[in-house]
Backbone as ProteinMPNN parsed JSONL, in Angstrom:
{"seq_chain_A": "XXXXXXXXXXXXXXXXXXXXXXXXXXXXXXXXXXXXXXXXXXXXXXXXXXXXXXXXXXXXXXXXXXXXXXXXXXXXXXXXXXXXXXXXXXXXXXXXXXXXXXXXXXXXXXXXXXXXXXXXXXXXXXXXXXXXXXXX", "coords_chain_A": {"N_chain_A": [[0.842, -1.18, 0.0], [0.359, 2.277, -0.69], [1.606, 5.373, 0.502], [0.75, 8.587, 1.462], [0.503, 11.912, 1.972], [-1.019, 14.928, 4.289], [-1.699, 18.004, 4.964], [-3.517, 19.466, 7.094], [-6.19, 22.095, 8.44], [-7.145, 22.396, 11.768], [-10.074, 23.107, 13.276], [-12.106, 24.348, 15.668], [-14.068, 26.369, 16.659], [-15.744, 27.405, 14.742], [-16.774, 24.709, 12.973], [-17.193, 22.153, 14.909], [-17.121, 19.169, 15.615], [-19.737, 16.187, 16.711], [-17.992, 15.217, 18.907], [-17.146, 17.114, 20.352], [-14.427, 17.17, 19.76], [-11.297, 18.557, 17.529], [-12.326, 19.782, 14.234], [-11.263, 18.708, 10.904], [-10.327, 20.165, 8.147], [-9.879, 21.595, 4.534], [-6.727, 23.421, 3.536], [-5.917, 24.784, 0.919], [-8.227, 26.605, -0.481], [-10.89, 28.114, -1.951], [-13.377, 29.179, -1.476], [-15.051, 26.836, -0.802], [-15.102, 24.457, 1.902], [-13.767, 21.925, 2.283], [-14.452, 18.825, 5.162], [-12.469, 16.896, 6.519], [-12.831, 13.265, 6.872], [-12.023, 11.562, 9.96], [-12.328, 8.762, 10.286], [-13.55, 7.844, 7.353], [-13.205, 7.622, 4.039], [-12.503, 10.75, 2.454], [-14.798, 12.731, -0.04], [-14.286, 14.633, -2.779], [-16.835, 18.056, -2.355], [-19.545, 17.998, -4.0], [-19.315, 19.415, -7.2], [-16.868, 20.267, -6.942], [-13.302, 19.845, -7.657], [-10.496, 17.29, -7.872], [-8.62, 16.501, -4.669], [-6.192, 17.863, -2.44], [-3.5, 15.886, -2.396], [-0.208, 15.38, -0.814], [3.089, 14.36, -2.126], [5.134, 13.435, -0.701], [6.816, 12.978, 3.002], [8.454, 14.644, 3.669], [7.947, 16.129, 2.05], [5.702, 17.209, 3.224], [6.183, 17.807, 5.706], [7.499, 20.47, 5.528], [5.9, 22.083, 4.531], [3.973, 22.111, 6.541], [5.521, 23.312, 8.522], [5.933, 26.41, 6.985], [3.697, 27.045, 7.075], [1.332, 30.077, 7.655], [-0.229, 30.207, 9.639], [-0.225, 29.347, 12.537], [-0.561, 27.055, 15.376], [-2.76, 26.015, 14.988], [-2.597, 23.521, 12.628], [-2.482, 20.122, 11.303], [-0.67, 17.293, 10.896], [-1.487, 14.174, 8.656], [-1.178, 10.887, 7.768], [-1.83, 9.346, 4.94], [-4.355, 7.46, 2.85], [-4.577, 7.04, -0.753], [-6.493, 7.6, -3.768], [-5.57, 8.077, -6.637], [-5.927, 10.869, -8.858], [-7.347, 11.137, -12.001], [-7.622, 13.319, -13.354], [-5.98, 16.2, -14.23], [-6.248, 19.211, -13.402], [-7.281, 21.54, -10.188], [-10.459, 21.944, -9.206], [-12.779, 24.579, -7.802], [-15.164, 25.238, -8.768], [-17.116, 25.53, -11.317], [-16.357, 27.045, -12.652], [-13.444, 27.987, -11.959], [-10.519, 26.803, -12.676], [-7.021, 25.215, -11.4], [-4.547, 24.191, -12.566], [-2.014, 21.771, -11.015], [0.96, 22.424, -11.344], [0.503, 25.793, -11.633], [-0.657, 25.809, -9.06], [1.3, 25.214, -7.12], [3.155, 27.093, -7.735], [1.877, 29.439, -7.084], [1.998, 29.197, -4.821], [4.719, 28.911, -3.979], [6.065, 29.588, -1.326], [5.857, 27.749, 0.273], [4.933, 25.171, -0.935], [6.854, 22.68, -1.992], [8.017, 22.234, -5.089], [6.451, 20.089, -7.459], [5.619, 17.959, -5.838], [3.162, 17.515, -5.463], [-0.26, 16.355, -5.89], [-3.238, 15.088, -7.194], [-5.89, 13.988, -5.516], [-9.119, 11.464, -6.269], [-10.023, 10.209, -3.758], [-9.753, 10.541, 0.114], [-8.149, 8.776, 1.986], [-7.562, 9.249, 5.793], [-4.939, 7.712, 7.475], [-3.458, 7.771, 9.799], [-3.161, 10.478, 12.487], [-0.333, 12.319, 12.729], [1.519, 13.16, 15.731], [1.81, 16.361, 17.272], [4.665, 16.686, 18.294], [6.085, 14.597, 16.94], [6.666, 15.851, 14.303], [9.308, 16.885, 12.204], [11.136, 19.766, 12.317], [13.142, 20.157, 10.379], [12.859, 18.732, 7.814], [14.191, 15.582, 5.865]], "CA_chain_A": [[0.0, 0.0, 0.0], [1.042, 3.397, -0.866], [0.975, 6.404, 1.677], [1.058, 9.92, 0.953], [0.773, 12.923, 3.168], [-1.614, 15.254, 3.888], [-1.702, 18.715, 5.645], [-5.155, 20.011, 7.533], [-6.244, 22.538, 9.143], [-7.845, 22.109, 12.553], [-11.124, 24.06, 13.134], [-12.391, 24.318, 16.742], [-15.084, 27.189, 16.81], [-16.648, 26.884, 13.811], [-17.509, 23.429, 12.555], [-16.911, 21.312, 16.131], [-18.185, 17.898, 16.076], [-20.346, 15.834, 17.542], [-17.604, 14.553, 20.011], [-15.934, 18.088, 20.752], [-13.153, 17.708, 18.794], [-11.644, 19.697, 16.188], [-13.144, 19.396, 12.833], [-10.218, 18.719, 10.071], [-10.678, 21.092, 7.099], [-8.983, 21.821, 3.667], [-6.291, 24.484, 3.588], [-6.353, 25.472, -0.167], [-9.749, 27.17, -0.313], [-11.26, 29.636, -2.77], [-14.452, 29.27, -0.496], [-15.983, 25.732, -0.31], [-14.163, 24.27, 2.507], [-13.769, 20.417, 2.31], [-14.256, 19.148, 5.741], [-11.928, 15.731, 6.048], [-13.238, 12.437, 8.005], [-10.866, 10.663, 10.404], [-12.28, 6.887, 9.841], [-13.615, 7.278, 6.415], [-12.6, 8.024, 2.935], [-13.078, 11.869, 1.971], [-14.076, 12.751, -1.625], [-14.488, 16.456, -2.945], [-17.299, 18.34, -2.356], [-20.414, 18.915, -5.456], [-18.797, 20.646, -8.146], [-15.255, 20.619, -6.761], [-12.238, 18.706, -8.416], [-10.191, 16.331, -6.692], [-7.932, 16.478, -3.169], [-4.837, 17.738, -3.45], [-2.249, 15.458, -1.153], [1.246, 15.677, -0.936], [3.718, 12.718, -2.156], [6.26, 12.625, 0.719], [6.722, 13.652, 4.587], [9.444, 15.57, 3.486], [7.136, 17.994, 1.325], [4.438, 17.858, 3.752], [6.656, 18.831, 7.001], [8.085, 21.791, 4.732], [4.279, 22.922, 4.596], [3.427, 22.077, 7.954], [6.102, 24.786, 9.398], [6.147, 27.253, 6.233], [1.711, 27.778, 6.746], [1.509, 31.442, 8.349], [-0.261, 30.433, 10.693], [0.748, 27.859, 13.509], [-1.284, 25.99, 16.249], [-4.315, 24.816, 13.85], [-2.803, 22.471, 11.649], [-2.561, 18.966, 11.547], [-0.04, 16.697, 9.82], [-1.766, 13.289, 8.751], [-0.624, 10.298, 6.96], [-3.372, 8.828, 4.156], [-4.088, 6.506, 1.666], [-5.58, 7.859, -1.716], [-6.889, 7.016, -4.792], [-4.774, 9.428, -7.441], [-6.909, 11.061, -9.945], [-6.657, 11.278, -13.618], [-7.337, 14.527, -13.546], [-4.44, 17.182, -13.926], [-6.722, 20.258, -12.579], [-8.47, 21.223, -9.425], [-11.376, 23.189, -8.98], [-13.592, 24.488, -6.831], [-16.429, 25.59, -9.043], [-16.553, 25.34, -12.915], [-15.165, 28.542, -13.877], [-12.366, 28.343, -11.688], [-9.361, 25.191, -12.489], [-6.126, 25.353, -11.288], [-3.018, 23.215, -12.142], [-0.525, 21.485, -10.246], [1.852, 23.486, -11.41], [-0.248, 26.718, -10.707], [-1.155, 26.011, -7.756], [2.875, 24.783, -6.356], [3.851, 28.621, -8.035], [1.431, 30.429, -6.859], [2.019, 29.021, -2.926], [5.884, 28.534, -3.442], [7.059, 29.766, -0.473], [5.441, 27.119, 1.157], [4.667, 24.013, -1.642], [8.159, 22.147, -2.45], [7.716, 21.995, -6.535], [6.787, 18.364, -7.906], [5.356, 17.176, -4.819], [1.413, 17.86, -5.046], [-0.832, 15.348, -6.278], [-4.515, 14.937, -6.838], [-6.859, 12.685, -5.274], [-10.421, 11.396, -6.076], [-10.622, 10.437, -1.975], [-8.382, 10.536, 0.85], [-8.795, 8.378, 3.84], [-6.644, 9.382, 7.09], [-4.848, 6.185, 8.247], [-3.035, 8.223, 11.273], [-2.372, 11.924, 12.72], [0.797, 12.86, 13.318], [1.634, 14.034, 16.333], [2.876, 17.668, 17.131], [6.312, 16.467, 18.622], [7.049, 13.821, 15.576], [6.784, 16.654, 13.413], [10.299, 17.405, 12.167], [11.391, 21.058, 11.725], [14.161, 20.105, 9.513], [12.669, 17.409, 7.193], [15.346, 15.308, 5.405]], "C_chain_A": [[0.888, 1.244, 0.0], [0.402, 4.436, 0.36], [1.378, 7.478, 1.278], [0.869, 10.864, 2.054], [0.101, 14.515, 3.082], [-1.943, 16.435, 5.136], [-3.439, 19.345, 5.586], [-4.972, 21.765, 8.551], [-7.132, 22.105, 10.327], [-8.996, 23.26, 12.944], [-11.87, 23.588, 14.672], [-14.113, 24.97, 16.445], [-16.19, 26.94, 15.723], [-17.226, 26.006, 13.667], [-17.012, 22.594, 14.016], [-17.731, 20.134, 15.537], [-18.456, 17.471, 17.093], [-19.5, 15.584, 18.388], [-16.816, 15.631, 20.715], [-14.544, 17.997, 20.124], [-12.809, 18.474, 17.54], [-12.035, 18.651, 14.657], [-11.638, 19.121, 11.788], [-10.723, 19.736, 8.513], [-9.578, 20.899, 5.849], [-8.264, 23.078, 3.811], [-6.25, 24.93, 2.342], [-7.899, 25.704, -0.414], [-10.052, 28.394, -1.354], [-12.791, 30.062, -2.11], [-15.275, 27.657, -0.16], [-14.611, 24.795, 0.811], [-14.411, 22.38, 2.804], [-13.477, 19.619, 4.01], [-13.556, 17.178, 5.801], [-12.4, 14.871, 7.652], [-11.886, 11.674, 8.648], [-10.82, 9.162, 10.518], [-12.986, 6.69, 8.465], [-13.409, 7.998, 5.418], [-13.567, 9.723, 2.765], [-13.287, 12.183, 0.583], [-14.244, 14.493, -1.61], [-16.028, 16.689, -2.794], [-18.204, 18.343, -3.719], [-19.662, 19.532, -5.649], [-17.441, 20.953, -7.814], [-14.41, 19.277, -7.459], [-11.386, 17.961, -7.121], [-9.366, 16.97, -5.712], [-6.934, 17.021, -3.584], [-4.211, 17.077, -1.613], [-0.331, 15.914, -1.606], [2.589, 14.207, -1.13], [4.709, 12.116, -1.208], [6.045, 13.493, 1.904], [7.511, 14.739, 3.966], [8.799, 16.66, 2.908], [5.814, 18.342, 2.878], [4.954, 18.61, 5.286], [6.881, 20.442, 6.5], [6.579, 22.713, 4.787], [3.935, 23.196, 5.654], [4.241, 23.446, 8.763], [6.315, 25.873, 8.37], [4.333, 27.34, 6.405], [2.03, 29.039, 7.666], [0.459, 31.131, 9.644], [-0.121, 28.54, 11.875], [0.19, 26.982, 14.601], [-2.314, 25.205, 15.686], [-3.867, 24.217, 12.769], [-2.331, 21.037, 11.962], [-1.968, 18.225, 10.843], [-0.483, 14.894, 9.783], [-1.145, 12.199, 7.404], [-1.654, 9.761, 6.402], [-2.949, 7.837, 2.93], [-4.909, 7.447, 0.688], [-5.249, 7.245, -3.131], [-6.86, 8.121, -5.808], [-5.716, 9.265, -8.544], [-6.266, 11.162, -11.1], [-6.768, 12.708, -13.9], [-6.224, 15.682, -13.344], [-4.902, 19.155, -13.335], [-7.033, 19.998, -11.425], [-9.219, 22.258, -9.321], [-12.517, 23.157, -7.696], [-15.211, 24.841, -7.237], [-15.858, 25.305, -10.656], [-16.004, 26.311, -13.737], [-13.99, 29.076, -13.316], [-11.48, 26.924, -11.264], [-8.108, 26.016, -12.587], [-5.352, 24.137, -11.869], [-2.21, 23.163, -11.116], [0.007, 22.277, -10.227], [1.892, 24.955, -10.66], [-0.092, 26.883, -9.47], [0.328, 25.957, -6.857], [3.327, 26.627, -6.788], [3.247, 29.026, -7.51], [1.444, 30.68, -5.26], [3.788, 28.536, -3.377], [6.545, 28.793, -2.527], [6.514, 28.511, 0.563], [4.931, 25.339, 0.667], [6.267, 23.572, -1.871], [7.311, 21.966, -4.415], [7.789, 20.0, -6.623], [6.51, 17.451, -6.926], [3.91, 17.07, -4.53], [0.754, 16.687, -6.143], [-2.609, 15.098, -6.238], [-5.259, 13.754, -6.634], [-8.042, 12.506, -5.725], [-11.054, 10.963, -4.779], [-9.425, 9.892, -1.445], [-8.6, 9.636, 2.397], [-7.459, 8.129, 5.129], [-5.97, 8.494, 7.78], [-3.989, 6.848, 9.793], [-2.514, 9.993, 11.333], [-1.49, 11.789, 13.566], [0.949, 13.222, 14.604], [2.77, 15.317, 16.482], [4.607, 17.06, 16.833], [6.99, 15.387, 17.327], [7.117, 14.527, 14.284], [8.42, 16.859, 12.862], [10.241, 18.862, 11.325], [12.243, 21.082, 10.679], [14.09, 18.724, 8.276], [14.089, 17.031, 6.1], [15.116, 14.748, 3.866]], "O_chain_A": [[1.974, 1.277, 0.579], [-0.689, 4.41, 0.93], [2.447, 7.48, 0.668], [1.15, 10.433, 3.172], [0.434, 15.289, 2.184], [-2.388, 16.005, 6.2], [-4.218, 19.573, 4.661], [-4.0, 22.301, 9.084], [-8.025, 21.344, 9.953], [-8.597, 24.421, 12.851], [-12.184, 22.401, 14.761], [-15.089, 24.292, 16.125], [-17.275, 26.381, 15.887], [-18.373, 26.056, 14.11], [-15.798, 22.518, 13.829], [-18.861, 20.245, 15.061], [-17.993, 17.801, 18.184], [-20.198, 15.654, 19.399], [-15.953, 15.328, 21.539], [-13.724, 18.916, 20.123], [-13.605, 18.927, 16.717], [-12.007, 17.475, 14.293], [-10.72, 19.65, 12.415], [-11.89, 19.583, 8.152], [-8.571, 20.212, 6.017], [-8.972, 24.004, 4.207], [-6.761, 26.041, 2.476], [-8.647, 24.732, -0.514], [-9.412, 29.443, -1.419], [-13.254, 31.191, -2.273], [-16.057, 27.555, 0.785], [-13.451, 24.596, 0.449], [-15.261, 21.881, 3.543], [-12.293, 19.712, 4.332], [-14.158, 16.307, 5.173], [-12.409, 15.268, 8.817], [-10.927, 11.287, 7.98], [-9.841, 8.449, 10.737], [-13.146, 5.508, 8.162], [-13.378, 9.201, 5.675], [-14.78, 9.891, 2.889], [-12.326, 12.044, -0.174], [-14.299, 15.29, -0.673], [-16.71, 15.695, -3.044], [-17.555, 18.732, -4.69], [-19.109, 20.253, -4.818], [-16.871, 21.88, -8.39], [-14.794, 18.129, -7.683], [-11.554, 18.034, -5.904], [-9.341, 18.192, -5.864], [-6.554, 16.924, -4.75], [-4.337, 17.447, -0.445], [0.313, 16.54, -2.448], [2.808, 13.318, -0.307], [5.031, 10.953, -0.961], [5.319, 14.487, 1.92], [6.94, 15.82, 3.819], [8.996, 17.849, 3.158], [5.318, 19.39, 3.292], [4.423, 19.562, 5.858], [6.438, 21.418, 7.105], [6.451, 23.9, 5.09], [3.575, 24.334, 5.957], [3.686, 24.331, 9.414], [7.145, 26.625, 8.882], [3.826, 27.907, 5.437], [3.009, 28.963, 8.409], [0.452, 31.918, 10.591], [0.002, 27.318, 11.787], [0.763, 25.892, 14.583], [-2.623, 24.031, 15.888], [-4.616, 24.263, 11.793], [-1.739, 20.896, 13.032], [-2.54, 18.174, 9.754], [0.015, 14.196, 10.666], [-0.754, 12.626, 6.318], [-2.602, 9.569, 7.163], [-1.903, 7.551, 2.348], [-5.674, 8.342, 1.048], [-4.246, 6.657, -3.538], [-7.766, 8.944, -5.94], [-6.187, 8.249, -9.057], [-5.055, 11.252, -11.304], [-5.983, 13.239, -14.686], [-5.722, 15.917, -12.245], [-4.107, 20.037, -13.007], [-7.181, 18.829, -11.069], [-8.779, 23.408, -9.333], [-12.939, 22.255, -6.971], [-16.185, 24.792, -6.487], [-14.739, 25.008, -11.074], [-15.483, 26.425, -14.846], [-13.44, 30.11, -13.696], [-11.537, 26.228, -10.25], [-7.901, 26.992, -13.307], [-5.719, 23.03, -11.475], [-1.758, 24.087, -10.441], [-0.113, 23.104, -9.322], [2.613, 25.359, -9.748], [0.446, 27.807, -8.859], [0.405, 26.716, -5.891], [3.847, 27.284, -5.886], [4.012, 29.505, -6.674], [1.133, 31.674, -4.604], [4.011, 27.45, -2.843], [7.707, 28.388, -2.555], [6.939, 28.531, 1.718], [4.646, 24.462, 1.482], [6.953, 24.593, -1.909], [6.161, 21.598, -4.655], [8.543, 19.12, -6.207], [6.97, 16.31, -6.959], [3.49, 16.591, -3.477], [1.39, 16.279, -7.114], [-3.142, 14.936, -5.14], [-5.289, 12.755, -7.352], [-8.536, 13.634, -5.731], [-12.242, 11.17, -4.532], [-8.516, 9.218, -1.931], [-9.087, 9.929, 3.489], [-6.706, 7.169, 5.287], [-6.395, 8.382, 8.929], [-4.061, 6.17, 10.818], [-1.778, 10.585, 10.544], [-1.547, 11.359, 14.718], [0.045, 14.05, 14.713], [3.938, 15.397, 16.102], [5.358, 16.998, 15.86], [8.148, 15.437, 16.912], [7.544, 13.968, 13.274], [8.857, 17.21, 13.958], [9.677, 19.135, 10.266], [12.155, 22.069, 9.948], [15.015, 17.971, 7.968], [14.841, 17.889, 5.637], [16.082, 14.406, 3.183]]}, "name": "protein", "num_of_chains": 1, "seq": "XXXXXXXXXXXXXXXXXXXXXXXXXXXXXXXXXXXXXXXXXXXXXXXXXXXXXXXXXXXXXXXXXXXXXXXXXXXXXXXXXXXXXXXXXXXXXXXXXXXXXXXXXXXXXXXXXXXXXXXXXXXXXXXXXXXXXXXX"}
């Protein structure tokens, strides 16, 4: 089985679930906010294109401490089912590329490391402390 890697945000106030914990969310957003399950497969929202994951730890730590902001995110490891599609969108009159999308967030995407899913299912979160600041 293949594993890929997959940065969240954590969402307290807003969306809470039923058990009090935080909600997991998408961090690329143009407004529909994808909200991700922790025991079963996530797909995209109506009218949105697929997931985007990340292909190694190494890109996804680089994200995890380059996001601007710092206690709400969540670094999880996933399985996923890579799409054929080479866009993503969030509505039909707005598709990004890979590419795109790694330029237009480079201070914070590693190039050549983004990947789209048709669903993503969470097999474990990270914790804080196994995070590395200095991925290798």
């Amino acid at each position: 089985m293949t594993y890929y890697w997959k940065v969240l945000k954590a969402v307290d106030e807003k969306f809470p679930n039923k058990a009090g914990e935080s909600t997991l969310c998408s961090l690329f957003t143009a407004g529909a906010i994808t909200r991700y399950s922790k025991t079963e497969r996530t797909y995209p929202l109506e009218g949105c294109g697929p997931l985007t994951i990340l292909r190694t730890r190494k890109a996804a730590e680089h994200l995890f401490f380059h996001l601007r902001f710092k206690d709400d995110k969540v670094l999880a490891k996933v399985t996923a089912k890579i799409s054929k599609h080479k866009k993503v969108w969030e509505t039909s009159a707005y598709y990004v590329t890979i590419s795109a999308l790694e330029r237009n967030n480079s201070d914070i995407l590693l190039p050549g490391h983004t990947l789209l899913a048709d669903w993503v299912k969470i097999v474990k979160i990270v914790q804080r402390k196994e995070v590395s600041m200095h991925p290798k």
